[in-house]
C-alpha positions, 0 to 999 in steps of 0.5 A: 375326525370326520363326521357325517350328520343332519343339517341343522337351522344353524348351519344354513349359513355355513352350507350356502356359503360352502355351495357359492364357493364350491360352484362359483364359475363352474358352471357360468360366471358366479353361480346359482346353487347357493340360493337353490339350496336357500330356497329348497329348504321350504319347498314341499318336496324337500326331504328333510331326512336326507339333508347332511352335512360333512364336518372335518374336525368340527368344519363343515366341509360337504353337503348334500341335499334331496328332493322328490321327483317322479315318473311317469310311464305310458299307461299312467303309472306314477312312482315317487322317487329321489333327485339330489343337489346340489352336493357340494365339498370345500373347493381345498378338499375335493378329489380327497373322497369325501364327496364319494363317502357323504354319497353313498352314506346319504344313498344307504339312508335313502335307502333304509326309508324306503326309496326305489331310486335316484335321478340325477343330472351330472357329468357321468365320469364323476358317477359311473365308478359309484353305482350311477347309469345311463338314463336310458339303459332304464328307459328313464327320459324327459318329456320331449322323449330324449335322452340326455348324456347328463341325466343319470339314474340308480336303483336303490332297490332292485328292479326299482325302475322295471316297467318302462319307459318313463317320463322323469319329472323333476321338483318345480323348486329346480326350475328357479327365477334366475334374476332372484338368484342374482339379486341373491348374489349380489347382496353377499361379498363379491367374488370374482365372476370369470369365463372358464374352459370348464363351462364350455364343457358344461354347455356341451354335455348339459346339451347333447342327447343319446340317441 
């Protein structure tokens, strides 16, 4: 039985133990999506509504979760828009497409209540095949006016992102003390840190630019 729904206050636990396990040494050794995902939860520009869970048989094995972010263009305009993460599913059940269906059920939800687009940060092979494009097909950049290979957008309205260019900002809650985020892990039962090839992988896209 595969469900989808709303995170509940009960499930903080469960859903934060599932990002650690899910993140742990992807990105560097340990992680710090798991105290993202503890932290966001009060923040203001959390969206509540688009806050889900992903249960198999009564386990929480997904999750997802949304923030306000913004753009701004050359002559001032300012539109509200969606950037979610961490998502995450249980390390055992990935390349299954359960994260591909938890998604696109949160995108349609976003979707319903009114939201004109999604920016995000990730690897563009785990996007593209799901409606996400090239930041800059959408003249959609950073503040410096790059480009980034990882930032990826997706209208969910038509036209959502005509009258560009744009200047993406994200939720301040993204931007996170790194020392807390630590002090965070290291109050839960270890896990085991590790060097891993994918991480180099994530320093070289997270750092390369379109030009």
């Amino acid at each position: 039985m595969l469900n989808i729904r709303n995170e509940t206050k009960a499930d903080h636990p469960a859903v934060e133990a599932l990002a650690r396990r899910a993140f742990y040494n992807l990105y560097l050794p340990g992680c710090h999506e798991h105290y993202l995902v503890h932290i966001m939860r009060n923040h203001p520009d959390f969206v509540p509504e688009l806050d889900f869970v992903l249960e198999l048989d009564g386990e929480i094995i997904g999750s997802i979760l949304y923030t306000r972010s913004s753009l701004t263009s050359e002559t001032g305009e300012q539109r509200e828009i969606l950037t979610f993460g961490p998502v995450c599913i249980a390390p055992e059940r990935q390349r299954q497409g359960y994260g591909k269906r938890l998604m696109e059920h949160s995108l349609e939800k976003a979707a319903e209540l009114g939201w004109g687009a999604v920016v995000i940060f990730g690897s563009p092979a785990n996007y593209v095949g799901r409606g996400f494009q090239c930041c800059k097909r959408h003249l959609v950049r950073m503040e410096d006016g790059s480009y980034p290979t990882a930032m990826l957008v997706r209208e969910l309205r038509p036209h959502a992102l005509d009258g560009g260019p744009w200047v993406f900002r994200d939720s301040p809650v993204m931007h996170f003390d790194e020392e807390a985020a630590l002090r965070f892990d290291e109050a839960l039962p270890p896990m085991e840190k590790r060097v891993l090839p994918c991480q180099e992988e994530f320093y070289i896209l997270s750092n390369s630019v379109l030009r």
